[in-house]
PyMOL commands that place a pseudoatom at each C-alpha (Angstrom):
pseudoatom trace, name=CA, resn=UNK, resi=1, chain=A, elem=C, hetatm=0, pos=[-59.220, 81.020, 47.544]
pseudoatom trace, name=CA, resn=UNK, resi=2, chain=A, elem=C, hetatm=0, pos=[-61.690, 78.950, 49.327]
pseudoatom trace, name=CA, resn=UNK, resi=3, chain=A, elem=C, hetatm=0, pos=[-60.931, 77.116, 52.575]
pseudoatom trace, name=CA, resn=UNK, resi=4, chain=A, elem=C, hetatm=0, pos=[-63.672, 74.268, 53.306]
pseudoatom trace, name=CA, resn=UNK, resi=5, chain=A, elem=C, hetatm=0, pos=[-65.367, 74.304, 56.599]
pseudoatom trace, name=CA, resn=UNK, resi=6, chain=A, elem=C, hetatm=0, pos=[-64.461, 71.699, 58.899]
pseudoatom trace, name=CA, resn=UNK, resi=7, chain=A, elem=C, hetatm=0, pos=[-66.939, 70.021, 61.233]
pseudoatom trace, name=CA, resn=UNK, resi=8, chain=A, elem=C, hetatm=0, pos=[-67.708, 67.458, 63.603]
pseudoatom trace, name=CA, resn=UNK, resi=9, chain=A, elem=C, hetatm=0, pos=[-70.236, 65.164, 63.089]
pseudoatom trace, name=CA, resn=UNK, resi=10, chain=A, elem=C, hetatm=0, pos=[-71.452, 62.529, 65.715]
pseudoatom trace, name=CA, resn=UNK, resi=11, chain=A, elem=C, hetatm=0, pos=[-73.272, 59.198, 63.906]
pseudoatom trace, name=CA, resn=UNK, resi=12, chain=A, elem=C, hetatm=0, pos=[-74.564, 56.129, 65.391]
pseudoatom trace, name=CA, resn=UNK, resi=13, chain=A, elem=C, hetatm=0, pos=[-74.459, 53.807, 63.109]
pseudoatom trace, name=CA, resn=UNK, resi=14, chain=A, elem=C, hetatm=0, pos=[-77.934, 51.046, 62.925]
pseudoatom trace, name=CA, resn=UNK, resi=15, chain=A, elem=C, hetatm=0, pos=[-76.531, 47.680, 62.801]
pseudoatom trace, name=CA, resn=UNK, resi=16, chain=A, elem=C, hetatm=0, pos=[-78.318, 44.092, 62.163]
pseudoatom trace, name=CA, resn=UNK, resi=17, chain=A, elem=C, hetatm=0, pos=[-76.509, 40.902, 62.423]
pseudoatom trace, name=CA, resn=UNK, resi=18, chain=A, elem=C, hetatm=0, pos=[-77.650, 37.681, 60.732]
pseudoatom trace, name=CA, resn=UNK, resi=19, chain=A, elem=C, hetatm=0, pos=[-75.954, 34.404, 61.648]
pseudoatom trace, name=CA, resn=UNK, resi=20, chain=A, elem=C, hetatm=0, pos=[-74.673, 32.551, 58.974]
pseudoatom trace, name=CA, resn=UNK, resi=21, chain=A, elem=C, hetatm=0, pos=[-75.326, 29.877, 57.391]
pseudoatom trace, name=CA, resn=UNK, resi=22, chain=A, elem=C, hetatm=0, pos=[-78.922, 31.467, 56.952]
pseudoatom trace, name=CA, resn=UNK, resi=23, chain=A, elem=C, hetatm=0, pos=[-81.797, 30.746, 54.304]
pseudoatom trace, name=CA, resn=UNK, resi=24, chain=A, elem=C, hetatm=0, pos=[-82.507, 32.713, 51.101]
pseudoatom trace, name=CA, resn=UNK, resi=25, chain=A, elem=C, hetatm=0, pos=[-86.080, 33.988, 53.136]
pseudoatom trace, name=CA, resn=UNK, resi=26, chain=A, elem=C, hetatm=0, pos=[-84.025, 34.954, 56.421]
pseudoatom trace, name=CA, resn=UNK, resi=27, chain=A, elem=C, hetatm=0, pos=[-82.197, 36.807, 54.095]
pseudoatom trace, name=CA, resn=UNK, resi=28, chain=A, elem=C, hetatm=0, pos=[-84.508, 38.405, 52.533]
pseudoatom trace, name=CA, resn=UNK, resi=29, chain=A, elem=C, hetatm=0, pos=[-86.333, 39.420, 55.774]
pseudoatom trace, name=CA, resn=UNK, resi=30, chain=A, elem=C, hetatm=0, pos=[-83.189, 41.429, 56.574]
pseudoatom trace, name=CA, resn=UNK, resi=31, chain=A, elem=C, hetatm=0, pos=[-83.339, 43.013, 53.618]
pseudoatom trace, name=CA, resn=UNK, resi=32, chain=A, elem=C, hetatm=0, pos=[-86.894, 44.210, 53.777]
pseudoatom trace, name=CA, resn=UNK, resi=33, chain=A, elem=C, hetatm=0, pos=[-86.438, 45.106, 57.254]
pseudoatom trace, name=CA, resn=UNK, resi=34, chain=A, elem=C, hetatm=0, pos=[-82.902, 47.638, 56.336]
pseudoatom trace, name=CA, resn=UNK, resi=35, chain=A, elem=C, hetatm=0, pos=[-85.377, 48.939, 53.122]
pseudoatom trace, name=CA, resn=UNK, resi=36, chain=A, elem=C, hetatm=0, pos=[-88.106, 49.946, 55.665]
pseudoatom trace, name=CA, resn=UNK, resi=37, chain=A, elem=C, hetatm=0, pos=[-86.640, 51.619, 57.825]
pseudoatom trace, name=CA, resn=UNK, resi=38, chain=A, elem=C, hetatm=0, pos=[-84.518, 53.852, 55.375]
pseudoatom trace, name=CA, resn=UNK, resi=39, chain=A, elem=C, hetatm=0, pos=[-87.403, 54.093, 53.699]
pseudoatom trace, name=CA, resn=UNK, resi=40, chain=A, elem=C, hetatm=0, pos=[-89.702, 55.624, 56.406]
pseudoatom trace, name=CA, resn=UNK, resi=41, chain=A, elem=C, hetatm=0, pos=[-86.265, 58.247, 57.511]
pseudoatom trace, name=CA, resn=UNK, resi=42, chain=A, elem=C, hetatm=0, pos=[-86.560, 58.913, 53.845]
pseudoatom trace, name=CA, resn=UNK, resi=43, chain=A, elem=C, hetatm=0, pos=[-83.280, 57.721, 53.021]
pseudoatom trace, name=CA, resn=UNK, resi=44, chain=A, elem=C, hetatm=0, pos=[-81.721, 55.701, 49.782]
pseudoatom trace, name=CA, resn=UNK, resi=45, chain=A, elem=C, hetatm=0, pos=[-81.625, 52.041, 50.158]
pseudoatom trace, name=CA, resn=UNK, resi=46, chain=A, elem=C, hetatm=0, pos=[-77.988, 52.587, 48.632]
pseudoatom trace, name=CA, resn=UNK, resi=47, chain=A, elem=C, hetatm=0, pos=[-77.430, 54.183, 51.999]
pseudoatom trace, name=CA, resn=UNK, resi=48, chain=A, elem=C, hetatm=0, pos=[-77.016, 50.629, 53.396]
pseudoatom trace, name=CA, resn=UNK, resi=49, chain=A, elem=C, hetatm=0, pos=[-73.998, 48.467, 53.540]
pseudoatom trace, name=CA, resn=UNK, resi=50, chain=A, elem=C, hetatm=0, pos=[-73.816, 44.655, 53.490]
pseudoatom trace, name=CA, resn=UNK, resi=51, chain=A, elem=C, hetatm=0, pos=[-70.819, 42.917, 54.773]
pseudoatom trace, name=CA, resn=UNK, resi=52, chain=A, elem=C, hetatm=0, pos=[-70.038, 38.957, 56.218]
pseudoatom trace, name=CA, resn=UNK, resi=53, chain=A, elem=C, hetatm=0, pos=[-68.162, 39.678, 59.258]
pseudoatom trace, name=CA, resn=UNK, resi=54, chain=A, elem=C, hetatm=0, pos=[-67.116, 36.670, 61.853]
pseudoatom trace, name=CA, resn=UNK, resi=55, chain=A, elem=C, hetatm=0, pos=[-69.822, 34.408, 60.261]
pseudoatom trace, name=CA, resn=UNK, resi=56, chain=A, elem=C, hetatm=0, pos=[-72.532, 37.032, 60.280]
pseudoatom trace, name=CA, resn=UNK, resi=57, chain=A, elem=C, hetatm=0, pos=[-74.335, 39.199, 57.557]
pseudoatom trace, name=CA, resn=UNK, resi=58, chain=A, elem=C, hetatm=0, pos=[-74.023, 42.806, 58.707]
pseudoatom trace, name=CA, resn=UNK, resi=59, chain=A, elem=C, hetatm=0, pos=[-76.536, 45.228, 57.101]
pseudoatom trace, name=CA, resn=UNK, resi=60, chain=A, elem=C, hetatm=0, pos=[-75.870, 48.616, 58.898]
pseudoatom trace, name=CA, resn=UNK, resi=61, chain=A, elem=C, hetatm=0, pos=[-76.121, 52.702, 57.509]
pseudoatom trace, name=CA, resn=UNK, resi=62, chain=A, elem=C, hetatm=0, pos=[-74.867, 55.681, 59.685]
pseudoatom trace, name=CA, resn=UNK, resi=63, chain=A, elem=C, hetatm=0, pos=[-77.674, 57.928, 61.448]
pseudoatom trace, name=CA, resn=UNK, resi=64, chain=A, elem=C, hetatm=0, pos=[-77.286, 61.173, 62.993]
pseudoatom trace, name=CA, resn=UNK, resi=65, chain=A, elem=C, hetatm=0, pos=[-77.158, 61.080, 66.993]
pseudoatom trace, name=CA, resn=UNK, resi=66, chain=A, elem=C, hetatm=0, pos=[-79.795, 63.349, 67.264]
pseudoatom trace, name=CA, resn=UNK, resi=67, chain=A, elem=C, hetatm=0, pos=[-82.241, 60.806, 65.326]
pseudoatom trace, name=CA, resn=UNK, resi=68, chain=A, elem=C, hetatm=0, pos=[-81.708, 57.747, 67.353]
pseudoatom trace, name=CA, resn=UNK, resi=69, chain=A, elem=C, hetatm=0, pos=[-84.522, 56.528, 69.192]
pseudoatom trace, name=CA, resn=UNK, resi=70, chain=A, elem=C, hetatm=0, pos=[-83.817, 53.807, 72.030]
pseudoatom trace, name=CA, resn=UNK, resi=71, chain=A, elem=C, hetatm=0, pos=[-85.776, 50.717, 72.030]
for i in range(1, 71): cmd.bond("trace and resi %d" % i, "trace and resi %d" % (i + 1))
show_as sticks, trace
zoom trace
């Protein structure tokens, strides 16, 4: 039998927050901003998740600790 490995993973999770009511194009933007970067970490757009939280679009994906950058 075959026991699966347990381990502990640290994430940071990328987060941007777009107030809402917001335009089609400030939506947009968002978007194209989320695809970017996932693209250049070479990552699926599908990694990405959209929610409306407290009046605000959320578009946020998970990223390893070690791969955060400050800015």
């Amino acid at each position: 039998m075959t026991t699966a490995t347990r381990r502990t993973v640290h994430l940071t999770r990328t987060e941007h927050a777009l107030p809402l009511p917001a335009s089609l194009l400030d939506v947009a933007d968002l978007l194209d901003t989320v695809r970017a970067e996932l693209n250049r970490a070479d990552r699926p757009v599908a990694d990405a998740e959209l929610r409306v939280v407290e009046g605000e679009l959320l578009a946020f994906y998970d990223v390893p600790r070690a791969a955060v950058v400050n800015r």
